[in-house]
Backbone atoms as SQL, in Angstrom:
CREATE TABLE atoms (id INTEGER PRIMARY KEY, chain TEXT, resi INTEGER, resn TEXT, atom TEXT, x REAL, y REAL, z REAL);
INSERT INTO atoms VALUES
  (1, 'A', 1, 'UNK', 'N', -8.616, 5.696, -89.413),
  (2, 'A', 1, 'UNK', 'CA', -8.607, 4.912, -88.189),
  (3, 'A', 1, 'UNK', 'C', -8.143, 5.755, -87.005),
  (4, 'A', 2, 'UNK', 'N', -7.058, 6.336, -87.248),
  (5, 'A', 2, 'UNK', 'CA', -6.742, 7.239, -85.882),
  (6, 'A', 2, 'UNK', 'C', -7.101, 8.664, -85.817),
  (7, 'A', 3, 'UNK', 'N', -7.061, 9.310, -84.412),
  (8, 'A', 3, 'UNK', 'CA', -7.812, 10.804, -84.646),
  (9, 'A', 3, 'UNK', 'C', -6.943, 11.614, -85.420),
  (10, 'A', 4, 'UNK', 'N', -6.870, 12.475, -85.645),
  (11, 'A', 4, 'UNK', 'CA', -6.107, 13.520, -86.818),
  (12, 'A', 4, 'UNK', 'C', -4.673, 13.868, -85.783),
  (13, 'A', 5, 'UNK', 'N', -4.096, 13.572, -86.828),
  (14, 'A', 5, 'UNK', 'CA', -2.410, 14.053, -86.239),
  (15, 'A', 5, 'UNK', 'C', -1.877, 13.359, -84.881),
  (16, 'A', 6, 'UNK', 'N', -2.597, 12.516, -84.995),
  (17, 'A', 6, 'UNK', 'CA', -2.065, 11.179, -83.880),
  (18, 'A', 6, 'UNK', 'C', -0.533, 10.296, -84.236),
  (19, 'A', 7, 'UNK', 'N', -0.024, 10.356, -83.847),
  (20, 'A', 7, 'UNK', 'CA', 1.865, 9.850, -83.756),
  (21, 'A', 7, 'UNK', 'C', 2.059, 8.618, -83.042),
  (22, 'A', 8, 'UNK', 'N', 2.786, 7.680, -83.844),
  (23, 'A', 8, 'UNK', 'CA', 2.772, 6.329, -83.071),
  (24, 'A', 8, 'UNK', 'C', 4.050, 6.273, -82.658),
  (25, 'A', 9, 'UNK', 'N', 4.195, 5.585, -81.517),
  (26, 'A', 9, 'UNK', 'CA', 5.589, 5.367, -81.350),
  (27, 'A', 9, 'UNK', 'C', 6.045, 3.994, -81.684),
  (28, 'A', 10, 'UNK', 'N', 7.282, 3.959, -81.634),
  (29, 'A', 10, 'UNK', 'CA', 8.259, 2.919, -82.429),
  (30, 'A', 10, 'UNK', 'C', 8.095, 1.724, -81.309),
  (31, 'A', 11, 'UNK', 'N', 7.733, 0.685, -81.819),
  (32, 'A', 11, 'UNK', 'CA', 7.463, -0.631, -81.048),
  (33, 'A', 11, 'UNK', 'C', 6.214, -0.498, -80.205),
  (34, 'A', 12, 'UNK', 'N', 5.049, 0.413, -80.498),
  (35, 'A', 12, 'UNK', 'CA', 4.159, 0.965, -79.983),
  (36, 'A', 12, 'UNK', 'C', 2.760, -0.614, -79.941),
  (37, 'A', 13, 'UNK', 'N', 2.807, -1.041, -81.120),
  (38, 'A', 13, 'UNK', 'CA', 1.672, -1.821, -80.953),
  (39, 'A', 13, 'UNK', 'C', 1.750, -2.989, -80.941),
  (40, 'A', 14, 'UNK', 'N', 0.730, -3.637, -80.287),
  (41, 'A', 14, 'UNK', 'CA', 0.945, -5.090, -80.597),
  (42, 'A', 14, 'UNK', 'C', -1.218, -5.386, -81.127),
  (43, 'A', 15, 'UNK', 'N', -0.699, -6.753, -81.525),
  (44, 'A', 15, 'UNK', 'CA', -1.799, -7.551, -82.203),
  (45, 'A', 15, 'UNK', 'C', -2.075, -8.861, -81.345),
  (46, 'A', 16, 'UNK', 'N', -2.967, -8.981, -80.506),
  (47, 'A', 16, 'UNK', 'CA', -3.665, -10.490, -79.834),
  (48, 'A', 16, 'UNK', 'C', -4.827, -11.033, -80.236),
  (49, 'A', 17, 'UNK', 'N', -4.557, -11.855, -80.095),
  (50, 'A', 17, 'UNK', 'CA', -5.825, -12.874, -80.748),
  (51, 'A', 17, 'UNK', 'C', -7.041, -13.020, -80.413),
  (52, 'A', 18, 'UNK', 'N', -7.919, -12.864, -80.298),
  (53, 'A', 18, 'UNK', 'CA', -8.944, -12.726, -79.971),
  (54, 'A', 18, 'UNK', 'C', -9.918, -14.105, -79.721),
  (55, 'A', 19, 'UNK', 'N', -9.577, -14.548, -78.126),
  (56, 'A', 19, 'UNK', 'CA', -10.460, -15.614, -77.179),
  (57, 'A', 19, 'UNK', 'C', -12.096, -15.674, -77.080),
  (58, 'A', 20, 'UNK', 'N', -12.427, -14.688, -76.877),
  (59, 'A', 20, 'UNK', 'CA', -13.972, -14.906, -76.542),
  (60, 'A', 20, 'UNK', 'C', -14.391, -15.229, -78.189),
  (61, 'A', 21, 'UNK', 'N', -15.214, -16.041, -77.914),
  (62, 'A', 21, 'UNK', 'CA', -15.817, -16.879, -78.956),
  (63, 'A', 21, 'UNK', 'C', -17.050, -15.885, -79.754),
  (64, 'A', 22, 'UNK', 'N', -17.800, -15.575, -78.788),
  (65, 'A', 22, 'UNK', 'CA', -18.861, -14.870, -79.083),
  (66, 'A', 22, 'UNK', 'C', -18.654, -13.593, -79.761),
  (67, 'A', 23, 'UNK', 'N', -17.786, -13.034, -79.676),
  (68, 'A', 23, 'UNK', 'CA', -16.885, -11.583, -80.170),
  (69, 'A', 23, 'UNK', 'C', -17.054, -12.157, -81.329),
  (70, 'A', 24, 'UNK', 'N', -15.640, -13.278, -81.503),
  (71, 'A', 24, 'UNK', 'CA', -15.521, -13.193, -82.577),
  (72, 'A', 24, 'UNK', 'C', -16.368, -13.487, -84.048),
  (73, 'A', 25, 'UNK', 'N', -17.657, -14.479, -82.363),
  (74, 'A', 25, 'UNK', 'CA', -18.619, -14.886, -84.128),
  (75, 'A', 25, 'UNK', 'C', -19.239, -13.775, -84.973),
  (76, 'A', 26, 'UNK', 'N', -18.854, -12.839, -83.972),
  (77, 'A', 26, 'UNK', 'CA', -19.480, -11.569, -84.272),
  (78, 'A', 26, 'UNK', 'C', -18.944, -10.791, -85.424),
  (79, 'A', 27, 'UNK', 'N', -17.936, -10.559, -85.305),
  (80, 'A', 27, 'UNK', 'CA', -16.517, -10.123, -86.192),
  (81, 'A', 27, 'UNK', 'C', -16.737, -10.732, -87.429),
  (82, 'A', 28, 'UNK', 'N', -17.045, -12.265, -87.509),
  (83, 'A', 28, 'UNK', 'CA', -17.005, -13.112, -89.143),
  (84, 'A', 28, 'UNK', 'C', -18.265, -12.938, -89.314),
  (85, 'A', 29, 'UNK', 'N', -19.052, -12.145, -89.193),
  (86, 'A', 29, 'UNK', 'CA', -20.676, -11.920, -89.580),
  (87, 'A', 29, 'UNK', 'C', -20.022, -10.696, -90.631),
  (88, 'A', 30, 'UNK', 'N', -19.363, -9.648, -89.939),
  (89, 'A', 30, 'UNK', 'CA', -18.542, -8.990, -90.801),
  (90, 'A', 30, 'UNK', 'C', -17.779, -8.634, -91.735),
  (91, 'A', 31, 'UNK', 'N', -16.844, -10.038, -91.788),
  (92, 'A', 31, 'UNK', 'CA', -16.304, -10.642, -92.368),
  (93, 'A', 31, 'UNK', 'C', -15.164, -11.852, -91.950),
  (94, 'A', 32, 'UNK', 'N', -15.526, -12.673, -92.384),
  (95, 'A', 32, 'UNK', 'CA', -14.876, -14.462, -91.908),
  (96, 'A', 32, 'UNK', 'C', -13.348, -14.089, -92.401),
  (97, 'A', 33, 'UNK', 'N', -13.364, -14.993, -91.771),
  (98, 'A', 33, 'UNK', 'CA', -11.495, -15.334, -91.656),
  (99, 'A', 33, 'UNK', 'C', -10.578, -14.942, -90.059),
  (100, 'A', 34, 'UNK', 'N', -9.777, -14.607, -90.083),
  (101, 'A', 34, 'UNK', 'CA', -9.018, -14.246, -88.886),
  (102, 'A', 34, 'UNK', 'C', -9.082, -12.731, -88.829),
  (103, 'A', 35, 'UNK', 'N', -9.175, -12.401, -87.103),
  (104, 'A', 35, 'UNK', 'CA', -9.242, -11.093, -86.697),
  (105, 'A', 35, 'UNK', 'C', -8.531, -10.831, -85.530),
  (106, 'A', 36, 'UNK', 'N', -7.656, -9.627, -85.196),
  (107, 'A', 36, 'UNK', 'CA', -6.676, -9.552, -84.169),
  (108, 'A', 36, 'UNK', 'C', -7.614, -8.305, -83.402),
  (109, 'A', 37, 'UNK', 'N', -6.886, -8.484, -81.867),
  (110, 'A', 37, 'UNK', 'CA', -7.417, -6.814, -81.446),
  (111, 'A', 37, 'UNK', 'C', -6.053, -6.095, -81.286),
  (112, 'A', 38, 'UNK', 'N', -5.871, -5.249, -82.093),
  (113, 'A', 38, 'UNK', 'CA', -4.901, -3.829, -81.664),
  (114, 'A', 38, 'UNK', 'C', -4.649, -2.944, -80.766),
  (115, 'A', 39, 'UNK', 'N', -3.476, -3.155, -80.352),
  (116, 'A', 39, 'UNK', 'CA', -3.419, -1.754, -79.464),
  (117, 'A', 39, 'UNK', 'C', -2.535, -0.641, -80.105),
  (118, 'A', 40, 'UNK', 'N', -2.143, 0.685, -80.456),
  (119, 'A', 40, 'UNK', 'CA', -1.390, 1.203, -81.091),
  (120, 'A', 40, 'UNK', 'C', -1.700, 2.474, -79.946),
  (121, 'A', 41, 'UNK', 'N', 0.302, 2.696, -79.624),
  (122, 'A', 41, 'UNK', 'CA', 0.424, 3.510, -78.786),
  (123, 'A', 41, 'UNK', 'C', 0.752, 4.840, -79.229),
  (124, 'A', 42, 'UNK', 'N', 0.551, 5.746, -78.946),
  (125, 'A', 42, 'UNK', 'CA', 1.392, 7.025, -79.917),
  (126, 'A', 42, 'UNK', 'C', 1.094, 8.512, -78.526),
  (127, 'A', 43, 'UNK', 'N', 0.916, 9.457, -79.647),
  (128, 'A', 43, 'UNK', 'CA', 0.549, 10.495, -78.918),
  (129, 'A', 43, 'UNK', 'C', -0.412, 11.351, -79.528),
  (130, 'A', 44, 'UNK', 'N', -1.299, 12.344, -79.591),
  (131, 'A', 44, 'UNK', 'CA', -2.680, 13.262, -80.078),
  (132, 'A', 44, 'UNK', 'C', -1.857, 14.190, -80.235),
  (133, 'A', 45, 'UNK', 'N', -2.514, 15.162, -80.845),
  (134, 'A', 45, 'UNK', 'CA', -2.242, 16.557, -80.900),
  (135, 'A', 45, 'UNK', 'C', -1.523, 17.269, -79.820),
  (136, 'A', 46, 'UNK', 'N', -2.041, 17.471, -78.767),
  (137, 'A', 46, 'UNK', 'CA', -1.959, 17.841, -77.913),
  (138, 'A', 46, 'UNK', 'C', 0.010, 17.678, -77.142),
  (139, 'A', 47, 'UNK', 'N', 0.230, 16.286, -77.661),
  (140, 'A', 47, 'UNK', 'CA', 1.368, 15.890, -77.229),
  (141, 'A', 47, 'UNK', 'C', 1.296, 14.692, -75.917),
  (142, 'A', 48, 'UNK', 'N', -0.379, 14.652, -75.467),
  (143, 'A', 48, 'UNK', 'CA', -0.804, 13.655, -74.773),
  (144, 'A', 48, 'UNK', 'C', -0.704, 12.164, -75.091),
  (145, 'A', 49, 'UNK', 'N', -0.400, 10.903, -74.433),
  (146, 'A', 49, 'UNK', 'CA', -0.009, 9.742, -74.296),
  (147, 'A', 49, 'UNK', 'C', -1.539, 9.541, -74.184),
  (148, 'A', 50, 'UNK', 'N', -1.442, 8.495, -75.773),
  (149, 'A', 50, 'UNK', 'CA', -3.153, 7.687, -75.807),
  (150, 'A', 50, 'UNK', 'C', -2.974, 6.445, -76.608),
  (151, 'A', 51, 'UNK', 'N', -3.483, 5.881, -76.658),
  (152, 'A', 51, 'UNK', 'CA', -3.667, 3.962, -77.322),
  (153, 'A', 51, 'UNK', 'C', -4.994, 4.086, -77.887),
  (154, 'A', 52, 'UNK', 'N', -5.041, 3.405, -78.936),
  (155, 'A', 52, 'UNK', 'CA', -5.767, 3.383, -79.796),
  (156, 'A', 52, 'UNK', 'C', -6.500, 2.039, -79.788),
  (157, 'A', 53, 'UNK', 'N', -8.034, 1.393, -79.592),
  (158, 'A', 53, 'UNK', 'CA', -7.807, -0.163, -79.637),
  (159, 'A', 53, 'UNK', 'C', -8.787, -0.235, -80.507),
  (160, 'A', 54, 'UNK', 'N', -8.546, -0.945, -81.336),
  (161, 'A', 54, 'UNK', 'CA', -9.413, -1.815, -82.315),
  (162, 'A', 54, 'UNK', 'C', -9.081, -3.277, -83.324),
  (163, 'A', 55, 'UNK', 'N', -10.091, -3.600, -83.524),
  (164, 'A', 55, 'UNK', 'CA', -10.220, -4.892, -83.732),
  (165, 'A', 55, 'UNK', 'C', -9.689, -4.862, -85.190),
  (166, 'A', 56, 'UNK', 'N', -9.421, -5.702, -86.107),
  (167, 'A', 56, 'UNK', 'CA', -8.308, -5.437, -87.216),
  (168, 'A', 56, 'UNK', 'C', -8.527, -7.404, -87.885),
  (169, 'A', 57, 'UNK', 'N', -9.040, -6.760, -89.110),
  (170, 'A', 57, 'UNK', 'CA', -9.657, -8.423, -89.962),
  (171, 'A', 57, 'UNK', 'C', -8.183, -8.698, -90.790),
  (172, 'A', 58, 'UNK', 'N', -8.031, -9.902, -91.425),
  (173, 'A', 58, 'UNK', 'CA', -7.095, -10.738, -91.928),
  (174, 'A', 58, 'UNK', 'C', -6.532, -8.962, -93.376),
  (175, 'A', 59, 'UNK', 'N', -8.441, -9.225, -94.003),
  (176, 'A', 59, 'UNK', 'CA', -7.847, -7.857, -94.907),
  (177, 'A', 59, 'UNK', 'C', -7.372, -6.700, -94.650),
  (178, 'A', 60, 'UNK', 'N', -7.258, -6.323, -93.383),
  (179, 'A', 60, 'UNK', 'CA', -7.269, -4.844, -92.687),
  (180, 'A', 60, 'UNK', 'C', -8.753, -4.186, -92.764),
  (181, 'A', 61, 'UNK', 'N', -9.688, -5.034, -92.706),
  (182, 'A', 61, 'UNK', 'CA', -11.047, -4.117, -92.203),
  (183, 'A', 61, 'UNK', 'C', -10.993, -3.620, -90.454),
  (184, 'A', 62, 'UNK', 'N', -11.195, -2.492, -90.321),
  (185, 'A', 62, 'UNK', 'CA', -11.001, -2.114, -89.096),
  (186, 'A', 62, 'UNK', 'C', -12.633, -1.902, -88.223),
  (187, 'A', 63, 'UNK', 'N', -12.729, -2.271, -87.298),
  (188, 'A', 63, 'UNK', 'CA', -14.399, -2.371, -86.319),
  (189, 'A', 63, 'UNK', 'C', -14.019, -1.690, -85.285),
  (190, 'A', 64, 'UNK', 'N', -14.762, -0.713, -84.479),
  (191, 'A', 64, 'UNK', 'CA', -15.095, -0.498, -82.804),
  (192, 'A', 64, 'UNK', 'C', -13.550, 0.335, -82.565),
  (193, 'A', 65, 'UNK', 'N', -13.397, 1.403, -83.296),
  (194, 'A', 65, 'UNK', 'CA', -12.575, 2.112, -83.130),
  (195, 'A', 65, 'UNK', 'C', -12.258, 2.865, -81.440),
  (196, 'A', 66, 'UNK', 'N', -11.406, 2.821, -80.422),
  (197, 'A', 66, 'UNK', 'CA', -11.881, 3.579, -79.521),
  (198, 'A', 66, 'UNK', 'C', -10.335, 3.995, -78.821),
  (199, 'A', 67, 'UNK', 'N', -10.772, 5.117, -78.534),
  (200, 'A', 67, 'UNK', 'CA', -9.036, 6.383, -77.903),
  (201, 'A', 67, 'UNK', 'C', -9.354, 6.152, -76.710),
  (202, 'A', 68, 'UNK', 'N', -8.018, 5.953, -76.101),
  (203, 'A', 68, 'UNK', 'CA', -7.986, 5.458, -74.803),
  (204, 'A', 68, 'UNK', 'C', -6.836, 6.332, -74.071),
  (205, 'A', 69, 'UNK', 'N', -6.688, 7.538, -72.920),
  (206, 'A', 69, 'UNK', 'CA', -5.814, 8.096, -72.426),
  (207, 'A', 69, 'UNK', 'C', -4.805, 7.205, -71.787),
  (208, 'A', 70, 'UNK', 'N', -3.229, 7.616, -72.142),
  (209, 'A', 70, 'UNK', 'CA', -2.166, 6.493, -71.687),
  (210, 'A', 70, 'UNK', 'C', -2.050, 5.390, -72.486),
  (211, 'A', 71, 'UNK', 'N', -0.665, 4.933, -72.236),
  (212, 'A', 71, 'UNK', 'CA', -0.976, 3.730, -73.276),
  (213, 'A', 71, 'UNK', 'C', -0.682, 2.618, -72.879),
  (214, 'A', 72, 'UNK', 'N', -1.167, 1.630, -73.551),
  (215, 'A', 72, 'UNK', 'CA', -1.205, -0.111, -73.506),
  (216, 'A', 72, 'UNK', 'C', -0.578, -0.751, -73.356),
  (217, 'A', 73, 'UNK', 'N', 0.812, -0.712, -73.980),
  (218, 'A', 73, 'UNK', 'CA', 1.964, -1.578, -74.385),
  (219, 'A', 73, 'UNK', 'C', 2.810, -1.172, -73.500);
């Protein structure tokens, strides 16, 4: 899920619920049940500040992985 040697920080992420309807019918085509979107804050290689966001199913199936410079939380 995260790029190689990516570091999270402590109280870094949170989990929200996911409103738009249409997303989510999308998501239980995938697989049904409940799905959160993630943010997870850390740092890259580099030592650069990046957030991580993806969508995250009841089992931990993970969708739409995407690195984002700076972080979220």
């Amino acid at each position: 899920v995260y790029p190689k040697e990516f570091e999270a920080v402590k109280n870094g992420t949170t989990k929200n619920t996911i409103k738009n309807k249409e997303l989510l019918d999308k998501l239980r085509e995938i697989e049904s049940g409940k799905w959160t979107k993630v943010y997870k804050d850390g740092y890259n290689s580099s030592g650069n500040k990046i957030s991580i966001h993806y969508f995250q199913s009841q089992s931990g199936k993970v969708f739409n992985v995407k690195v984002k410079p700076g972080w979220s939380n």
